[in-house]
Structures are given as C-alpha cells and as structure tokens.
N, C-alpha and C positions, 0 to 999 in steps of 0.2 A: 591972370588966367586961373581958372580954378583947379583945384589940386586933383589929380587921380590916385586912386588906391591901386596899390600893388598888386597884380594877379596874385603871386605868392601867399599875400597874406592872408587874400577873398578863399582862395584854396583850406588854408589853415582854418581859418574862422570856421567855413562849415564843414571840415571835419569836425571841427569839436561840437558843432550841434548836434550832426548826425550821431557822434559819440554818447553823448547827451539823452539825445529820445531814445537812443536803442539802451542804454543804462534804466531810463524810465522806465520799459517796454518791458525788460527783463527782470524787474524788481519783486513782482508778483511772483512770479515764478521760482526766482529763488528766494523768497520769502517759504514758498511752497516744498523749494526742495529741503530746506533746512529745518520744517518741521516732519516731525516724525508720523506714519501714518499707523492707526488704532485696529485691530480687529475685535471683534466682539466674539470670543469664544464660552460654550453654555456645553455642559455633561448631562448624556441623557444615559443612565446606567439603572437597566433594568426594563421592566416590559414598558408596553407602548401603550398609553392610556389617556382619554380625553385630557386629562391634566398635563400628559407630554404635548399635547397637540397646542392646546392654549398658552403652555411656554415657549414652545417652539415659535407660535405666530405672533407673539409679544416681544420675541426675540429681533425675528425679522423688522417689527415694528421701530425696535430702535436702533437697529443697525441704518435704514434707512434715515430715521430722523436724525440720529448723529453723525450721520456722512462716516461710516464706519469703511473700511480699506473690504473687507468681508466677514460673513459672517461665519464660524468653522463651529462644526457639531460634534463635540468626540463623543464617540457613540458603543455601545457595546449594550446589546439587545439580546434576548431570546426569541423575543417576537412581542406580540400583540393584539390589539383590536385592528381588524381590517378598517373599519369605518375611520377612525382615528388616523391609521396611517393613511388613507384616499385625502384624507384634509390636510395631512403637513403635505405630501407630494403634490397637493394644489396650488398650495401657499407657495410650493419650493417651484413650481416650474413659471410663477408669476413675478420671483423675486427681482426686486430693481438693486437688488447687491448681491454677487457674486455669495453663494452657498457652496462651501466646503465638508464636506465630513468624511470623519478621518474614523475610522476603526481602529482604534486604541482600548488600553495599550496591550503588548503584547497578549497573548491567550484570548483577547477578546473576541467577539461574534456579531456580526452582522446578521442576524438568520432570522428565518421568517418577512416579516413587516418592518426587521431593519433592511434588509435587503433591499424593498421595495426602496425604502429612505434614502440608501446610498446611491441607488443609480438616479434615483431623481436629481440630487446633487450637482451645482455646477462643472463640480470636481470630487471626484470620487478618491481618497487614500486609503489605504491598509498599514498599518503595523508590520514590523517581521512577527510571524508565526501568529497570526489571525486569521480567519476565513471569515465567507460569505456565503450566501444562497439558501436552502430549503424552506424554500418558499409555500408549501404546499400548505393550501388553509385546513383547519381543523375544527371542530365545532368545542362546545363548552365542554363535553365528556373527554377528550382529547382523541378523537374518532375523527378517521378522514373524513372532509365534507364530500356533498355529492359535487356529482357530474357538474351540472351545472353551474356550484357555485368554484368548481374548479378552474371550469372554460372562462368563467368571468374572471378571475383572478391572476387567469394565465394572459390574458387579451387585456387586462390593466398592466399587466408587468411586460409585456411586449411595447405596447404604446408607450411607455418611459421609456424604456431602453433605444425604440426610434428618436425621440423627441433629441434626446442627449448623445445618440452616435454612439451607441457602446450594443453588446451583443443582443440580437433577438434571441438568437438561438439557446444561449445561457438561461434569457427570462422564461422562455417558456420551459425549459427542461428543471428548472430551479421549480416550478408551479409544478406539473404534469409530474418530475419524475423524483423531485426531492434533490436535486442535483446542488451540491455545497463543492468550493474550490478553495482552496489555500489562498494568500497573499498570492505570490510569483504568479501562480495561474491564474489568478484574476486577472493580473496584467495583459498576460501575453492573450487571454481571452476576449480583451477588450473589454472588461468587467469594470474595472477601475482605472485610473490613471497613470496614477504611482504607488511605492513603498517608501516610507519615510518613517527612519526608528527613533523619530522625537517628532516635537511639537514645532520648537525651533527650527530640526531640518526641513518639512513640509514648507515653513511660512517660508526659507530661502528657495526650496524648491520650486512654490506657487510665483515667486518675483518673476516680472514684466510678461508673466500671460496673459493671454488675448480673450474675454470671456464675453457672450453675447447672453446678455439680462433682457429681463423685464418678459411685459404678455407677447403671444406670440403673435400679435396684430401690433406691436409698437417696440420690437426689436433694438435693443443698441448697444456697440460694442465698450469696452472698457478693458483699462490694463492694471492688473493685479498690481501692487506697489509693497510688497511685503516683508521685506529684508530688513529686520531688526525692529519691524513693528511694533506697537505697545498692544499690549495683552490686555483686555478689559475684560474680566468675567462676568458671566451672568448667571447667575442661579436661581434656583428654586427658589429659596428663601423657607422659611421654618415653616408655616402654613402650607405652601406648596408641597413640599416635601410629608407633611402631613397627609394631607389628601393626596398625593401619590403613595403613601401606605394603606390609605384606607381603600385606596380603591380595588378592592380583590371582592370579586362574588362571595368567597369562601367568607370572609370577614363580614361581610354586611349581613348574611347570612345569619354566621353566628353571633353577632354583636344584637337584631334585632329576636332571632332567637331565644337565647340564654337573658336579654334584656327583661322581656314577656316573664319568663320564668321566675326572674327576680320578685318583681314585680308580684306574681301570684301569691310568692311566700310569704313576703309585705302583709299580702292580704289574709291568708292564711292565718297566718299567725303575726298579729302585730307587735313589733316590740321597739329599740329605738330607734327604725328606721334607716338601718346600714342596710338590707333589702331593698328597699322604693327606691334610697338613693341610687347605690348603684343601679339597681334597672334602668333608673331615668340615664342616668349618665351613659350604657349602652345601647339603650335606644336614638339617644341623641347621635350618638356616634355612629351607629349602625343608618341612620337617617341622614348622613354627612355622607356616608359613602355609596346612599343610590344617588342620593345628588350630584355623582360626580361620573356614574355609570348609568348605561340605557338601561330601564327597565319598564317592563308592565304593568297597566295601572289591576288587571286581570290577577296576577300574581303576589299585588301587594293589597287587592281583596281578598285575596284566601290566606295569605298571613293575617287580618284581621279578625278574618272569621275563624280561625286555629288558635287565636287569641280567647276569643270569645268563648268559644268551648270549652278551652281551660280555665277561666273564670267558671264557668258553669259547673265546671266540675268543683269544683273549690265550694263552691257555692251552695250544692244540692249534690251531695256526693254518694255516687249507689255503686254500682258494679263494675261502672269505668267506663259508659256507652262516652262521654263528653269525651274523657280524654283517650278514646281510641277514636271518636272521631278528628278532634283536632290535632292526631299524629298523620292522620292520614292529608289531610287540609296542610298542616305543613309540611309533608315529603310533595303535597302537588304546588304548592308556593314556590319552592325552591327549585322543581322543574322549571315554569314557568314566572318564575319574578322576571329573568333579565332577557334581555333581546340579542336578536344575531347571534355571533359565536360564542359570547358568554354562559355561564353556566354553571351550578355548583357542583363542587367535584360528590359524585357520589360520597366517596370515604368518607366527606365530612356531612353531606346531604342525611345519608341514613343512621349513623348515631347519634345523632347530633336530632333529630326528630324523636328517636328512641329514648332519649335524656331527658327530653323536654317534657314528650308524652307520660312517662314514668314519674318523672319529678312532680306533674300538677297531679295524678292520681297520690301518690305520698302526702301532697298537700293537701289535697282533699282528704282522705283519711284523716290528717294530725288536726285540721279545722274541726271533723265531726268529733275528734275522740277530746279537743280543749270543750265544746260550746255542752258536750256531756260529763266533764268532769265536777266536782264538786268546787265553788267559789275559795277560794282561797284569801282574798281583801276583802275588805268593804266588812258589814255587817256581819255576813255569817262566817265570812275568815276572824273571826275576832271572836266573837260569841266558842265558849269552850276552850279559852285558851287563858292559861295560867299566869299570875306573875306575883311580886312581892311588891308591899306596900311600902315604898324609900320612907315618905314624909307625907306627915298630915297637918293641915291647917286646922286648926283647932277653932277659928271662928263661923267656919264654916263645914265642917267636918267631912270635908272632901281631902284627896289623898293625891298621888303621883304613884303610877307604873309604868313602867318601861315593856312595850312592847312593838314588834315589827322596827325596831331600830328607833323608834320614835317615843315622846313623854306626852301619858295619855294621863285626862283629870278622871277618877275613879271615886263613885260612892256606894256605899252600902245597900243591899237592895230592904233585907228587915233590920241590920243594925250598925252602928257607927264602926267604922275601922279604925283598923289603927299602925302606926309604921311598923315594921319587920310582919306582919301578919301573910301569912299567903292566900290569896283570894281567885278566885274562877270567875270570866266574864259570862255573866247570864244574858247582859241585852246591853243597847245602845241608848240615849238619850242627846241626840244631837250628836256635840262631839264630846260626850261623854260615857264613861262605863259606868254600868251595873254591875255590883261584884257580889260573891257570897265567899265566904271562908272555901279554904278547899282542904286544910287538914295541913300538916307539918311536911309530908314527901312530897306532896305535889309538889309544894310549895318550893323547897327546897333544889327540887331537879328545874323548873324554871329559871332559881338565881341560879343554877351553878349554870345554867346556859345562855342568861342575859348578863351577866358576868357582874363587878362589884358596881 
C-alpha cells in the first residue's frame, strides 16, 4: 500500500513556505526602512536674482535625480526681481519632490518676492520671531509701481495662494496694502504651516505628511519620511556666490563706469599701465554682471557713446563740449541700461556720472598740458645736460658719463677729453654724446648729484 503523508505535517510544510515568500515579500522594504532617507537642503540669503533662480532650478534638478526625501530652502529675503521670482514659483509648483521652505533663522524675513517663494512651497515654515508679506512691487528708484503693474502682482500672488490652500485674502492685502504678519499669525492666517525653532524640529515635524507633487495635469501623492534624515547641502559654490555679488545694477554700473575712466587715464597719460589694467579688469567685471541681469541693448549704446566722448575729449580737448556731453549720455545709460524693476539707485547714478564727466575733462587737460610740455628723454632731454668724465679710453679717445641713471659713450665735439673733466652734452651721434667742457661748477654740482 502506498504511504500517506500526515495532514499535520502537509499543514506545517506550508506554513513555512507561506513564511518564506512573505520573508521575501518584505525584504525590500525593510532593506528600505533601515536605510536612512536624504533631503537636499540650499540657503538663499539675500535678494532674489536670476542667479538665485538658476540655483534654485539646479536644486530641484537634483533633488529629483537623487530620489532626495525633499527638497527644504531656508530662506531669509528682502525681496527681489519679480521676473526671477515668477520662474522659481513655476519651477516650485511643477516640482516632482515635495519643496519646503523654511524662514530662518530667527529675525529672518520672507518679504517681498520671498513671500511670493514661500506660499509657492509644498510646505510653508517660519522660525520663532520671523515674518512674511509686503509684497507690494517697486520699481528700480524704490517708488511704488503703477496700478497695473500692482493688479498683476496681486492676481499672481492670489493664484499661488489658491493653487496651495493657504490665504487669498493675505496674498492680495500683502500686494495692494503692504500687509507683513509675524510667525504665529502666519499660522493661524493660514500663511504658512508651522513654526519650528530648528532645522532638525521642522524635518521631525514634516515626518509621515501627505504632500501632492508634480504638474497640475499628472498629480501624485507622496509621504514625507523625515525623521532623523541626512542633510545634504547644496550651495552656491565660489562662482556662484560671485555672480550673486555682482549682480547689483549699482555695481555694473559703477564697475563699467569707473572701468571707461581707467582706461581714459591710460590713454591720457601713458605710464606703466596700472590704469588700462585695472580698467580692463573693471570692465570685465562690470560685463560679468549684465550677464547675469536683464538689460538694454539701447542703454548699453549710450554707455558706449559716453565712452566715446570721453576719448574725444582726451583726444582734442577745448572747453569740455565732449565731456559734458558724455555725462550726460551716461546719467541717460544708467536710466535706461536695465529692464523691469531694475534700476540705478540715483545716489550712485548721479556722482558717479559727475566723477567720471570731471575726471575725463582733468584728463584732457593733463594730455594737452604733457604733448605741450618741453621733451624731457630722448635727444633733447639730453642735449644741455651736464656730467663728469669717469674714464677715458685712450685708443680711441672717447670717455664714459653717467647720465639719466644710465652709462653713456661721450666724445669731444672740437677737442679730446679727458677723465674727471666736466663736460655739457651739445648733440647726439647715434648712441653717442657730443660733449664740450662746461667749466669746474657746472661740473661739479652734476657729480655731487650723480653721486661717486
């Protein structure tokens, strides 16, 4: 008879398989729970500028690629470029990883164009003793914008504040009436989310929230995992941070400015070149920082032609028509170089014109009063000028004098010299002197000034 298996055992057996595949099943997972998860946090301190915009979307860049937990912005603003800030809030409301920013650390400010940044935010934080809001745009003079460009700025910052669930009424009163709130009343505003007085409490605070990412045509949900996460920084890095210094109207401003002026003195009066260099090198750098701000191509014609005038004055220098015209050609540059709300702050717009205009008329001047002066090298700096006879060659009956710092060959013009004699240069012969006696004083006050 053939044998039968035990129910008992047939029982056992697949327990232990089912044991088995669901050990399998679950081994990803907790391979997953025991690694720790990363956020990618980057510090934006200071205005908002094409170059915060291109870190910021570089950011997002690799928070995505590196499966990062979120990405968290601690931020502390005055404000900014509107334009600049419309493009991270694009970037922030497409994001396929959860965007936190956190207004830190304490005393900090969201205001202006940070504002706009934090309610774009997956997740909106505050610091103890920080605020948010005054939103209201300004032009490059620091002059409320018009109407227009107010409704439009109030009707962007409303549209985020729907998109995200948080106040209309805030967005537009922060636009239209300049309205800023503390931390707490942010909260209770529905402005922000939380308060968190570290970095640390936020990431435990953010643990196992529900956040809905990505564009708003491909929706999907995700759960924050943040509790004891690794911190990855991201920075600027030494270039970046660069061109976030340079990027100031005021600076480009004065860097291509005072560059030109360098430059003119160069020309002016040429000597070894500590002039041209540095111009070039402010030029360069002043041409670093429209690179990195919107400006007119209008604007940076009339800085050339304000160039050009002051060459011309240098050049052909009379009563000062060139360089009253090219003060004038650079106070309309500096209106008109940058775009939108940008703008040179007058304080530095009109001295900074009057410096430049003044300093090429000086320069013109010091050019007519060298190219009328009398030669001082060459042939006729030499010619009338004394010295003592060291040593003479006696096969040739030419001698050795020291003059201009230098050992000049000297001969007699009607008769042979001779060493200790003191002689006057009459003329040149190549690079040789002509010399005649010049008497025992001349001679004398020579050596004691070309020394032994």
């Amino acid at each position: 008879m053939p044998r039968t298996r035990s129910p008992a055992l047939m029982r056992r057996l697949t327990h232990l398989l089912l044991l088995a595949l669901a050990c399998l099943l679950a081994a990803p997972s907790i391979s997953a729970a025991q690694s720790p998860s990363t956020v990618l946090v980057t510090r934006v301190d200071g205005t908002i500028t094409p170059v915060v915009a291109d870190h910021l979307r570089q950011g997002l860049r690799t928070a995505e690629q590196d499966r990062h937990a979120a990405y968290v912005i601690e931020l502390d603003t005055p404000g900014g470029l509107l334009q600049s800030t419309r493009e991270i809030v694009q970037d922030f409301l497409a994001s396929e990883v959860p965007v936190v920013v956190y207004v830190a650390p304490p005393g900090a400010r969201a205001a202006s164009a940070g504002a706009y940044i934090a309610m774009a935010a997956h997740v909106a934080a505050m610091a103890p003793g920080t605020h948010i809001g005054a939103g209201t745009p300004v032009t490059g003079q620091g002059e409320e914008a018009s109407d227009k460009v107010v409704s439009d700025a109030a009707a962007f910052a409303v549209s985020i504040a729907e998109e995200r669930g948080r106040s209309t009424r805030f967005a537009e009163d922060m636009v239209r009436k300049g309205m800023a709130v503390p931390d707490q009343e942010a909260v209770r505003m529905d402005v922000v989310d939380l308060v968190a007085p570290s970095r640390d409490a936020l990431l435990t605070e953010l643990d196992g929230r529900r956040i809905v990412v990505g564009p708003a045509d491909a929706p999907h949900e995700v759960v924050l995992r943040t509790t004891g996460a690794q911190v990855v920084e991201h920075d600027l890095g030494f270039f970046g941070e660069l061109r976030q210094l340079l990027a100031s109207p005021e600076l480009a401003f004065l860097f291509l400015s005072i560059g030109t002026l360098a430059l003119i003195y160069e020309l002016a009066s040429p000597g070894m070149g500590l002039g041209g260099v540095t111009g070039a090198i402010l030029l360069v750098l002043g041409f670093v920082a429209l690179s990195v701000l919107p400006f007119n191509v209008g604007g940076l014609l009339l800085l050339a032609l304000a160039a050009a005038l002051f060459v011309a004055e240098v050049l052909t220098p009379g009563v000062g028509i060139f360089a009253a015209g090219g003060t004038v050609s650079l106070v309309f540059a500096g209106v008109l170089l940058f775009r939108g709300e940008l703008g040179v702050d007058p304080a530095v717009l009109w001295p900074t014109a009057v410096v430049v205009g003044g300093g090429s008329l000086l320069a013109g001047r010091l050019a007519w009063r060298a190219r009328r002066a009398p030669a001082t090298t060459g042939h006729e700096g030499l010619v009338g000028r004394e010295a003592v006879v060291r040593r003479v060659d006696p096969r040739t009956g030419t001698g050795q004098v020291l003059l201009e710092g230098a050992w000049w060959t000297a001969r007699g013009r009607d008769a042979p010299i001779v060493a200790g004699e003191h002689v006057r240069v009459v003329d040149l012969e190549g690079l040789d002197l002509i010399v005649e006696g010049a008497g025992p004083e001349g001679g004398r006050e020579t050596e004691q000034e070309a020394g032994p």
